[in-house]
N, C-alpha and C positions, 0 to 999 in steps of 0.2 A: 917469438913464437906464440901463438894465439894458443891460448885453453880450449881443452877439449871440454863440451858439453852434455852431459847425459840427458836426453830428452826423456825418456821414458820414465824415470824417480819423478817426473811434474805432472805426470798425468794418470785417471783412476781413480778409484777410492779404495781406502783399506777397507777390510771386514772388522777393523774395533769403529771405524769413523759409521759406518752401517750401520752396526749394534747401537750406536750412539743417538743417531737419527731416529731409528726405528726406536726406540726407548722413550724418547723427547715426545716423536710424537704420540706414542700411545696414550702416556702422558697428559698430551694437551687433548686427545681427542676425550678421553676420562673425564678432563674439566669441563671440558663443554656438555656433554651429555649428562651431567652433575647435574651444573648451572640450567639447561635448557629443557631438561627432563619435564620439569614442570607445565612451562610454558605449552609443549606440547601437547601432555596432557590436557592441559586447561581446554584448548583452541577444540579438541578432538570431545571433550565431553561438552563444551559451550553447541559446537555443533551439532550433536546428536540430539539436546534439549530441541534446538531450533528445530530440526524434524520432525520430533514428536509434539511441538506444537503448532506446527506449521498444519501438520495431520490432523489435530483434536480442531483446530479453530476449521481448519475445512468442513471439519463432517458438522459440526456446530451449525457454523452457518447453514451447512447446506437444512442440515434438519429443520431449522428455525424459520427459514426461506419457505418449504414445503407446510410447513404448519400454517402460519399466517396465512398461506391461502386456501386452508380447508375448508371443507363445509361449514356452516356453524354448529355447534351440539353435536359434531362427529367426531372430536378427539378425545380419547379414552384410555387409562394404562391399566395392567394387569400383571398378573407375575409375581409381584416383589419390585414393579416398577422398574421391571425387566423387558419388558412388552410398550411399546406407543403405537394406536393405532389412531388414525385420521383417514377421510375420504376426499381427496382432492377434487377442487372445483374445477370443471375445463373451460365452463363458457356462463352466462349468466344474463339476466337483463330481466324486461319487468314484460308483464301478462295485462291487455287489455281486460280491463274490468267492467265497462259498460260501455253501450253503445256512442256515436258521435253523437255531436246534436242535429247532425244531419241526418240521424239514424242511424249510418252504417258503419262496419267492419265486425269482427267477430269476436266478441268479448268470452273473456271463459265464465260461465254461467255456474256455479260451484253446487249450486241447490238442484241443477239437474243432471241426474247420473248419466244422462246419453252424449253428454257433450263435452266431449274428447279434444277440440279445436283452438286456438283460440292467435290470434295476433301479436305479433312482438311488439312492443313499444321500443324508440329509440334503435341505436343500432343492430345490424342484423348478426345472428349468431350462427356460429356450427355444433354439428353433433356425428356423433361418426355409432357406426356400429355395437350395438353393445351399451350406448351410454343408456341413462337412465336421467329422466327429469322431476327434479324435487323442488316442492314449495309447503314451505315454512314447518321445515324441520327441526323440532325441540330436541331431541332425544327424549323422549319419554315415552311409555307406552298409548301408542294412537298415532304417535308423530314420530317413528324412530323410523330412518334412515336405512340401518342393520335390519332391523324386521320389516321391513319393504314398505309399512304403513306410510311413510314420508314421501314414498317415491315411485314412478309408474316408470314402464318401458317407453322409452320413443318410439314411433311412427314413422317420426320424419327426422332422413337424417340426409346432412350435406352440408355446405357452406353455404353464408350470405345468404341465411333462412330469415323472411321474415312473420312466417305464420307454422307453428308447431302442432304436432299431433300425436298421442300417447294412447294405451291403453293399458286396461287392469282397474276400471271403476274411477269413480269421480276421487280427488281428496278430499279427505278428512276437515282437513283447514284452510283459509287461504289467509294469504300473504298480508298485514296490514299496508304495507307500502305495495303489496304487488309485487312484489320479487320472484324469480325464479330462477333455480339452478339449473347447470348440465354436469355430472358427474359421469366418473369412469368407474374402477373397481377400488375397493380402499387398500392403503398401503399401512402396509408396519416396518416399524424398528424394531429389531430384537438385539439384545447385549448376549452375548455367548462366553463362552470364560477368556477365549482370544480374540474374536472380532466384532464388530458392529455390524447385523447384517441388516439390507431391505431386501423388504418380500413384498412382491404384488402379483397380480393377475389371477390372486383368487376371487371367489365370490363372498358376499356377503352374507356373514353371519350374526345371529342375534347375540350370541354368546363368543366375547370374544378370545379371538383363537392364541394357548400360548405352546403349541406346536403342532408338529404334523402336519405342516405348509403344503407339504408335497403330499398329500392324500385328499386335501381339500379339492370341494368343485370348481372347477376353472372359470374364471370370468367370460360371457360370451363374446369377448373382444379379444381374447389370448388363446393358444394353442395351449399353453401347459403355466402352472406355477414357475416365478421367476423368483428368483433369488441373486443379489451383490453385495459383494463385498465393498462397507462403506469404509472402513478402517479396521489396520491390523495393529497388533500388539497392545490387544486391551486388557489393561488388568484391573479395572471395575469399572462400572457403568449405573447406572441411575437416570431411569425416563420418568419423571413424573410430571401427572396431569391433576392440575386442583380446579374446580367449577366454581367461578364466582357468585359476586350478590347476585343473587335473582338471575341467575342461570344467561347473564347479558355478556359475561365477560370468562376469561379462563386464567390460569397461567400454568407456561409448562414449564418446568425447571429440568435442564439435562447437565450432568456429573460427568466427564470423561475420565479418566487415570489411563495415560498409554506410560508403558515403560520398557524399555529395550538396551543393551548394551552397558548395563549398569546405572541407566538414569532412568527416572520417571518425572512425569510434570501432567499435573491433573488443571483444567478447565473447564467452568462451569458457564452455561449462559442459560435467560429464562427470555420466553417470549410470550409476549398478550398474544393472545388469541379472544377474537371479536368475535361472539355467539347469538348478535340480533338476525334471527333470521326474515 
């Protein structure tokens, strides 16, 4: 006679064998979260740094990008070196100065105040609405850019210009190489307790501006003062502009500190700025 077998005592789980399980692993999940606690953190504050410098080296550059191509003798700080103002350059190229030896084309004649005209040398240039055209702007008083001595209204504005026309009186100086500018309206940095902002599309002032953006007069190229956000989470800032030997050369030095989420990571970069006008 064959044995009876109880099938159901081999299958199931007790509730001690449960407690058991549940116990073990609670256990082993404790060790791990011990052990890899760290790790975690590391990976999550390694990353946060990378943001915040990914941010500071952006705005850096971009700042530094915009300066180098300023006017020359147009970059200026104020504030507590809280303030960077510069007037970017849009277009440039050089002014017939005398006649061919054929006689002709039309040179700009500096010693006479009726003659507003004159020839582009080399490639042709544009000017839109609103710019303004300068030659040989020092910053000084007589040749200063901000008090309009440096620079007249255009005439003539469009693409692939090659003969230009201004008015508001002869300049003051010309150019030893013949240079000339095309400008827009000047832009600023300002450091705020939290963000890096730019502002443009006002006008040009003698005295530079360290607020009130938005009650300034409007550039006649803009509908109203503009204002961006260049970078958030700043927790100090530092624009500084220092004027070289013999007013030829500049350097600007900018400071970032972003810090957020527990971390901070401060970047600094300085850029020449070239002031032969």
């Amino acid at each position: 006679m064959r044995p009876v077998i109880d099938r159901r005592r081999g299958s199931g789980v007790t509730l001690v064998e449960m407690i058991v399980v549940i116990a073990v692993t609670g256990v082993l999940v404790a060790l791990v979260s011990l052990f890899g606690r760290r790790q975690i953190d590391a990976y999550f504050d390694v990353a946060n740094r990378a943001a915040l410098t990914d941010a500071a080296d952006t705005a850096l550059r971009r700042i530094g990008r915009e300066v180098q191509g300023a006017l020359p003798n147009s970059v200026r700080s104020a504030g507590g070196n809280q303030f960077l103002e510069f007037v970017p350059v849009r277009d440039g190229g050089r002014y017939r100065g005398e006649l061919t030896p054929a006689g002709t084309g039309n040179p700009l004649d500096l010693s006479n105040a009726a003659d507003t005209t004159f020839d582009v040398l080399g490639p042709t240039v544009t000017a839109a609405a609103g710019d303004r055209l300068v030659i040989y702007n020092l910053g000084q008083p007589g040749s200063d850019v901000y008090a309009g001595t440096s620079s007249r209204a255009l005439t003539t504005t469009g693409a692939g210009l090659s003969a230009l026309g201004f008015a508001g009186g002869q300049f003051p100086f010309g150019s030893p190489r013949r240079r000339f500018q095309i400008v827009g309206g000047p832009v600023t940095y300002e450091c705020t307790a939290t963000q890096l902002l730019r502002r443009w599309c006002y006008d040009f002032q003698a005295v530079q501006p360290t607020g009130g953006f938005a009650a300034l007069p409007v550039h006649g190229a803009c509908a109203a003062v503009q204002t961006a956000v260049l970078v958030d989470n700043l927790a100090a800032c530092n624009l500084n502009y220092v004027a070289g030997a013999l007013a030829r050369n500049g350097l600007v030095s900018i400071s970032l500190t972003l810090s957020a989420n527990g971390e901070a990571v401060t970047l600094m970069h300085q850029v020449e700025v070239l002031n032969a006008p």
